[in-house]
C-alpha positions in Angstrom: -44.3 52.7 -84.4 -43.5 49.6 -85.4 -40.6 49.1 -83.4 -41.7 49.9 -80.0 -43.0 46.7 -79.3 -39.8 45.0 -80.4 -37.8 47.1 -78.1 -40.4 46.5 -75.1 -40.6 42.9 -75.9 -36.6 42.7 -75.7 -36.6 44.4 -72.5 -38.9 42.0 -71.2 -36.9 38.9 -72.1 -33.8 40.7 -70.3 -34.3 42.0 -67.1 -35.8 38.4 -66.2 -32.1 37.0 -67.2 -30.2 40.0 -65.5 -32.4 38.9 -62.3 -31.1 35.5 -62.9 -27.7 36.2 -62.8 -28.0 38.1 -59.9 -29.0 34.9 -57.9 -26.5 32.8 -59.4 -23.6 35.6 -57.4 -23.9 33.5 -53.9 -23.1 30.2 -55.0 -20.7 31.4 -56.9 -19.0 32.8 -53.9 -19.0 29.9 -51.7 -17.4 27.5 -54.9 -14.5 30.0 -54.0 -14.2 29.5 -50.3 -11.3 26.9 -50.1 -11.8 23.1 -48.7 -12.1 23.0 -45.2 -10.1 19.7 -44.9 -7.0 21.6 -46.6 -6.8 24.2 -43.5 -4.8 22.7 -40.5 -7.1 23.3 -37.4 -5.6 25.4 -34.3 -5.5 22.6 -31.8 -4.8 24.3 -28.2 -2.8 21.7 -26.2 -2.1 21.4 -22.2 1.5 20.8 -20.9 2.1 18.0 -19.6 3.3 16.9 -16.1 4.1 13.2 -15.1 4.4 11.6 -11.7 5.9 8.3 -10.4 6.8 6.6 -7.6 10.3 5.3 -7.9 10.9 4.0 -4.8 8.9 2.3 -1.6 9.8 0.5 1.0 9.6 -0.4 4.6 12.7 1.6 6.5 11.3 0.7 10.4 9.9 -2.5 11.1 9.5 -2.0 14.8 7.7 1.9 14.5 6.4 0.8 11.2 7.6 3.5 8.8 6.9 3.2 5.2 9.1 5.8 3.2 7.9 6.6 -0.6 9.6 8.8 -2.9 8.5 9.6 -5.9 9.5 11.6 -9.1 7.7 14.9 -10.7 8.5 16.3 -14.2 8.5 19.0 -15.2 9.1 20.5 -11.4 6.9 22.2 -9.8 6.9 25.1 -7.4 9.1 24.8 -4.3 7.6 23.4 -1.8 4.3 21.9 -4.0 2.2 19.9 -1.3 1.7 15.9 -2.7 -0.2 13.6 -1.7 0.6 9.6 -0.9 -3.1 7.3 -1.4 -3.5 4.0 -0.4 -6.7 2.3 -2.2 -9.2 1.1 0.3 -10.9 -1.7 -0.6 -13.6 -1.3 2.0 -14.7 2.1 1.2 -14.0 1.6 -2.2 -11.9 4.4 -2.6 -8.4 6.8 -2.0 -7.7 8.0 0.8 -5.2 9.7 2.3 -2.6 8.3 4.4 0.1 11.3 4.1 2.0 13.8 2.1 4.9 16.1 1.6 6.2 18.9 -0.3 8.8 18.9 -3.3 12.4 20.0 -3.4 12.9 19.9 -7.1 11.5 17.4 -9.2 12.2 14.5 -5.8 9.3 13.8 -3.0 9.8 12.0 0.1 6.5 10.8 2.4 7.8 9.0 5.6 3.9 7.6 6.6 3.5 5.5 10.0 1.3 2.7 9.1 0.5 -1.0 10.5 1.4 -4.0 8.1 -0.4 -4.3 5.2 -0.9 -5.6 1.6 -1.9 -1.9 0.1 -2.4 -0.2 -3.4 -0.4 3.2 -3.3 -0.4 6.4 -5.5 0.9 9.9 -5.5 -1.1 12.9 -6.5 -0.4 16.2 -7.3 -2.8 19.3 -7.6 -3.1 21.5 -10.7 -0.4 23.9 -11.3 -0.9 26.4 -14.1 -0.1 25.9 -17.0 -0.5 21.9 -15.7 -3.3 20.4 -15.1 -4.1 17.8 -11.6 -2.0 14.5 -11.9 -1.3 11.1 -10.4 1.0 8.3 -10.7 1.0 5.0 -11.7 -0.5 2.6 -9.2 2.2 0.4 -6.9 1.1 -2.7 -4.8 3.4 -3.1 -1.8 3.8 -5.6 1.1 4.6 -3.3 4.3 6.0 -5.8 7.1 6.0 -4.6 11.0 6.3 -6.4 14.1 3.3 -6.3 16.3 3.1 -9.0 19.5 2.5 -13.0 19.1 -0.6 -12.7 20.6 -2.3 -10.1 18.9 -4.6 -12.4 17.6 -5.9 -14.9 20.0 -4.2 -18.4 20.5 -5.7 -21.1 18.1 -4.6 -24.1 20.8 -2.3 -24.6 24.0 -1.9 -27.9 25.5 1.3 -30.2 27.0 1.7 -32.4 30.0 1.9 -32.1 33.2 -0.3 -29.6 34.4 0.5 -27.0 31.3 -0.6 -23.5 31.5 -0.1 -20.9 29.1 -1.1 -17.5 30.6 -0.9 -14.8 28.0 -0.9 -11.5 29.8 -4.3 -9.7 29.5 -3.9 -6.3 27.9 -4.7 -4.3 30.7 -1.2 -5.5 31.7 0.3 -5.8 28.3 -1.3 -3.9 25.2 1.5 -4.8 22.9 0.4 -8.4 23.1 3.7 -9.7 23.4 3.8 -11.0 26.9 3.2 -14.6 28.8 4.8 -16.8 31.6 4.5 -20.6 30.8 4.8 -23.4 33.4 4.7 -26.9 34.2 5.6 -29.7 36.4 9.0 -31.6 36.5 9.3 -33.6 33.2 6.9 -31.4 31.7 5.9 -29.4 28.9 3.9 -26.6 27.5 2.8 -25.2 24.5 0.3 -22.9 22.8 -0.5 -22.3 18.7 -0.5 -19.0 17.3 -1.7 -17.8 14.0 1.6 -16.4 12.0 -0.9 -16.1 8.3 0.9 -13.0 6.7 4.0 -13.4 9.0 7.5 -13.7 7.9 10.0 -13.5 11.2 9.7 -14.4 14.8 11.5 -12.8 17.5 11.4 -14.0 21.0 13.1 -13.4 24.0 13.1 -15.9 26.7 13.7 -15.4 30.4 14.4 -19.1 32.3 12.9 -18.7 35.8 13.0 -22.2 37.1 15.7 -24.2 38.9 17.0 -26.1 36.1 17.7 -26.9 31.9 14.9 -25.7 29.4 14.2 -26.4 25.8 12.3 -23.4 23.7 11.1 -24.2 20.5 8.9 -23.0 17.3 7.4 -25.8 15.6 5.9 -25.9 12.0 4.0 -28.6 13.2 6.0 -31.1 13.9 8.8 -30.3 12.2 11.0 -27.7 14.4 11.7 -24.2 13.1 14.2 -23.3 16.2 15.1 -24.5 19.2 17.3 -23.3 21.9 18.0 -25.1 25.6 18.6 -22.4 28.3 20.4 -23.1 31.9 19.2 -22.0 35.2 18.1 -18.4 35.3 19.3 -17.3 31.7 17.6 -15.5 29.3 17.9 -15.9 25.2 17.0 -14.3 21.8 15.5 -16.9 19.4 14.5 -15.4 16.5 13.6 -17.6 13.1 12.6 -17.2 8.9 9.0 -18.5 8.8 7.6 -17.5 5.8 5.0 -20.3 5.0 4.0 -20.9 8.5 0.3 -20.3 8.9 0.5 -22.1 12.5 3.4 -21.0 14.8 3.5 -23.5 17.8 6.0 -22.0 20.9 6.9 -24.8 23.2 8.7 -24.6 26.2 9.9 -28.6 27.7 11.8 -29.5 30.5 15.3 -31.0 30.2 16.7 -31.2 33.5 14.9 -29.2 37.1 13.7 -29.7 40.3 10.2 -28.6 39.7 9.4 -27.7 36.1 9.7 -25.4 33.6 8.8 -21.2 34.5 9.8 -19.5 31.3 8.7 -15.3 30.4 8.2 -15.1 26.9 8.3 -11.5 25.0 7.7 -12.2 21.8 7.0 -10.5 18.1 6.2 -11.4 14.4 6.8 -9.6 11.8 3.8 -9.4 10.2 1.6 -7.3 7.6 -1.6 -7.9 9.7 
């Protein structure tokens, strides 16, 4: 009887230490899980596709055809519409302007646009397994002729009797047109604004009885200058890059009654 309560009492002290144990088994577990940092994470990737412009330029001056081709790798689908942007810094955003379809990894967009100092990119719409993409940004000066008189004359003046008549455009909407006259030992001339303007081309149709002399003037130094005879007509056509103020002036040289001329004239401009 005596050692009953020596058993009981040992039984007491060890269940409480086998229920111990039993709550040390968790930690114990997760000391074994491995480092987290030692397992290279799956990192799912996206092919990649690239697009450039390689190429832009103004290939008609008179229709006013800017041609962009651009590059695409890897290539998509035959045929994959792109499109050409042009940054608007009015609406303060892309917009745009036209677009094409590949033929390998090449794209050609042939726009018809007036002249302009423009931001251009190309963009290209997602294309499983490739995500959306555009290209690098290119700034580009497009240069088109558009008439001489497009923008209203800034001065005309002369002697004797001058009178620059610029046809109205009712009569001529290309802006190109005007007949200038004035008495015998006369002369006539009007200013136009040639800002953004790098080549003049005129034609000139002598319709008086006598010797002319045409001229651009950078104020008063003379660009060009051409004498015409008696019912003749000419090409004079200049450089005049830095010439914000174009002055055409028609003098007489040698008539019976002054100086008729017909002007047709364009600059090539990117306004």
């Amino acid at each position: 009887m005596g050692v009953r309560p020596l058993i009981s009492l040992l039984a007491a002290v060890v269940l409480p230490l086998s229920g111990c144990a039993a709550t040390v088994a968790p930690a114990e577990s997760a000391m074994a899980i491995p480092d987290a940092h030692a397992v290279p994470a799956a990192v799912a990737t996206t092919p990649v596709r690239t697009v450039k412009i390689t190429s832009i330029k103004t290939t008609d001056a008179t229709k006013g055809v800017l041609t962009v081709v651009g590059q695409i790798t890897p290539a998509p689908a035959a045929k994959t519409r792109v499109s050409l942007q042009r940054w608007s810094s009015s609406g303060r955003k892309w917009e745009e302007i036209g677009h094409g379809v590949t033929a390998g990894t090449s794209i050609m967009i042939p726009p018809t646009l007036p002249g302009s100092v423009k931001t251009y990119r190309l963009t290209i719409g997602s294309q499983a397994p490739y995500a959306a993409a555009v290209s690098p940004m290119v700034s580009f000066s497009h240069y088109v002729f558009r008439g001489i008189f497009k923008k209203p004359l800034l001065a005309a003046g002369g002697k004797g009797h001058p009178q620059f008549n610029v046809v109205p455009p009712s009569e001529g909407p290309r802006r190109a047109e005007a007949e200038v006259l004035a008495d015998k030992a006369g002369a006539v001339w009007g200013d136009v604004d040639s800002t953004g303007c790098r080549g003049a081309r005129m034609w000139l149709g002598n319709i008086t009885d006598g010797t002319i002399r045409a001229s651009l003037l950078n104020g008063a130094k003379v660009v060009g200058t051409v004498d015409m005879k008696q019912e003749s007509e000419t090409w004079l056509t200049r450089d005049i890059r830095g010439v914000t103020r174009l002055r055409v002036q028609v003098a007489d040289v040698k008539s019976g009654y002054g100086p008729i001329v017909a002007i047709d004239a364009l600059l090539l401009c990117t306004n």
